[in-house]
C-alpha positions in Angstrom: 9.3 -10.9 -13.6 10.3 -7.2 -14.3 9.4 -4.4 -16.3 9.8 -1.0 -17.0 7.5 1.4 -16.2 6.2 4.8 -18.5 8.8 6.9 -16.2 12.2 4.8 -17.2 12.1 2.7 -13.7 12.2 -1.0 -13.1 9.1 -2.2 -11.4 8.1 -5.7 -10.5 5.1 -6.8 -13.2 1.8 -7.8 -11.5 -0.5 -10.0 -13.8 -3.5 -7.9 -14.5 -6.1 -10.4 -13.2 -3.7 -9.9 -9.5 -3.9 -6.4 -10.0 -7.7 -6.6 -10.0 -8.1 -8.9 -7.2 -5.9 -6.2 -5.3 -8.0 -3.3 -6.2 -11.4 -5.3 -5.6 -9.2 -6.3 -2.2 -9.2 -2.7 -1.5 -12.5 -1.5 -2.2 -13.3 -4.1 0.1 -10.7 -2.8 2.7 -12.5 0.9 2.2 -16.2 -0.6 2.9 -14.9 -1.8 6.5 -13.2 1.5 7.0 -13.8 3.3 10.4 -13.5 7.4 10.0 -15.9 9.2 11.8 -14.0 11.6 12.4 -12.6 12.8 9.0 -15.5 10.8 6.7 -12.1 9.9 4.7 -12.0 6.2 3.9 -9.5 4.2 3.0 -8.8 0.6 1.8 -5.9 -0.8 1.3 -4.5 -4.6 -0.4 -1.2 -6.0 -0.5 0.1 -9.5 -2.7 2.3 -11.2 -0.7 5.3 -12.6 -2.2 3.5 -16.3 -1.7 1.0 -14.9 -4.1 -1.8 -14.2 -0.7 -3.8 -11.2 -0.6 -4.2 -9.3 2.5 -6.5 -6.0 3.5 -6.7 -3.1 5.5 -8.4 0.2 6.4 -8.3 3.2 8.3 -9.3 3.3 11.9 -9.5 6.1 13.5 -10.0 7.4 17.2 -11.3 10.1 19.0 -7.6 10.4 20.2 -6.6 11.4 16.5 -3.1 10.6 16.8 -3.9 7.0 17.4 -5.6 6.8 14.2 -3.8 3.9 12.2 -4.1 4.0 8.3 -4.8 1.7 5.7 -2.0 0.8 4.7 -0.4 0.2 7.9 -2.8 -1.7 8.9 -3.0 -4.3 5.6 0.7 -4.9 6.2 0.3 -5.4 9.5 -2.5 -8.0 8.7 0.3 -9.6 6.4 3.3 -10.3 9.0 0.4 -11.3 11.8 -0.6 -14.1 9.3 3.4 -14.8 8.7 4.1 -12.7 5.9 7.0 -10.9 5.9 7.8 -9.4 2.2 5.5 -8.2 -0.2 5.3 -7.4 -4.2 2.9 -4.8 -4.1 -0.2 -2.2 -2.7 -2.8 -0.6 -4.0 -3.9 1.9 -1.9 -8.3 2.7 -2.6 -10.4 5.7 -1.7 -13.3 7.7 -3.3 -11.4 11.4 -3.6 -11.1 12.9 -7.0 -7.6 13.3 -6.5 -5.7 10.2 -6.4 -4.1 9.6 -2.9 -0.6 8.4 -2.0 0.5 6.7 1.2 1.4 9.5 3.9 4.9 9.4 5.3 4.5 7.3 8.1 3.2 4.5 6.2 5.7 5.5 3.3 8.5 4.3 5.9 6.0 0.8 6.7 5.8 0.2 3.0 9.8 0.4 2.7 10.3 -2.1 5.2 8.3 -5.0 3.1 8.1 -4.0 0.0 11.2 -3.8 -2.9 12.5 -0.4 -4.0 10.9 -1.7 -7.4 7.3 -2.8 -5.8 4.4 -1.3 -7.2 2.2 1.0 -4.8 -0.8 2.4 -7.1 -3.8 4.7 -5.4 -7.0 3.6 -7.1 -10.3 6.1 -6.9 -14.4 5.2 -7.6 -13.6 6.5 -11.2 -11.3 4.0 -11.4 -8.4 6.2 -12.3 -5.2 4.8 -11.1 -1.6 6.2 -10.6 1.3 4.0 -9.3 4.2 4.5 -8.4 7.7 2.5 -7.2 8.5 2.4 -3.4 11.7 4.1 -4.4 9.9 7.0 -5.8 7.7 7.4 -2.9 10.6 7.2 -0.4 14.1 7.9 -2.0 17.2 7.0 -0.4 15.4 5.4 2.8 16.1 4.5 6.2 15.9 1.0 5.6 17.0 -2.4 7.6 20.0 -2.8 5.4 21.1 0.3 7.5 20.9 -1.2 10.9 23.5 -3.5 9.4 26.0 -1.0 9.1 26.2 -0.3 12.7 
């Protein structure tokens, strides 16, 4: 089921008791979270298109470029329990200001997810801003373009 969203784009529709499971998912995610290096936690929760929630969170290294994110890591959880395509993320930390995915796992989240998927960053006040995968990462590099060569 679809609908449309306060900003004029179609976005899938997540039942609110899912969409709660998926934050509490996340905030779960964040408790496990390993950052000793930048004390910035993350937790992450994807619904699988079979209706299954998966979890993530950050893990970092003293080698900071091999620090994976949350995000990255929930979907990764997905496909290594056989999911493959997702209907949505929420994306869970305690910063005032609410966080989006970086870019590298903007380009994860385009490879499961639908253009019209929901990706909402949750905080500890419970404030909440969402967002399509197509308005995270417009016009994307996607499988569909492998197709064409």
């Amino acid at each position: 089921m679809t609908t449309w969203s306060d900003k004029g784009f179609l976005m899938m529709k997540i039942e609110e008791n899912k969409l709660l499971t998926l934050v509490n998912a996340a905030k779960e995610g964040f408790e496990n979270a390993y950052a000793p290096y930048s004390n910035f936690h993350v937790g992450a929760a994807a619904l699988t298109a079979n209706g299954k929630v998966v979890k993530g969170c950050n893990v970092e290294n003293a080698s900071y470029g091999l620090t994976v994110c949350a995000e990255r890591n929930c979907l990764a959880q997905g496909v290594i329990s056989g999911e493959k395509s997702f209907s949505a993320i929420v994306i869970y930390t305690n910063q005032e200001k609410l966080t989006p995915p970086c870019g590298a796992c903007r380009q994860v989240i385009v490879e499961f997810l639908a253009p019209d998927a929901l990706v909402m960053a949750v905080n500890h006040n419970n404030d909440k801003k969402q967002w399509t995968v197509n308005e995270l990462l417009p016009d994307a590099f996607t499988p569909k373009d492998l197709l064409e060569i």
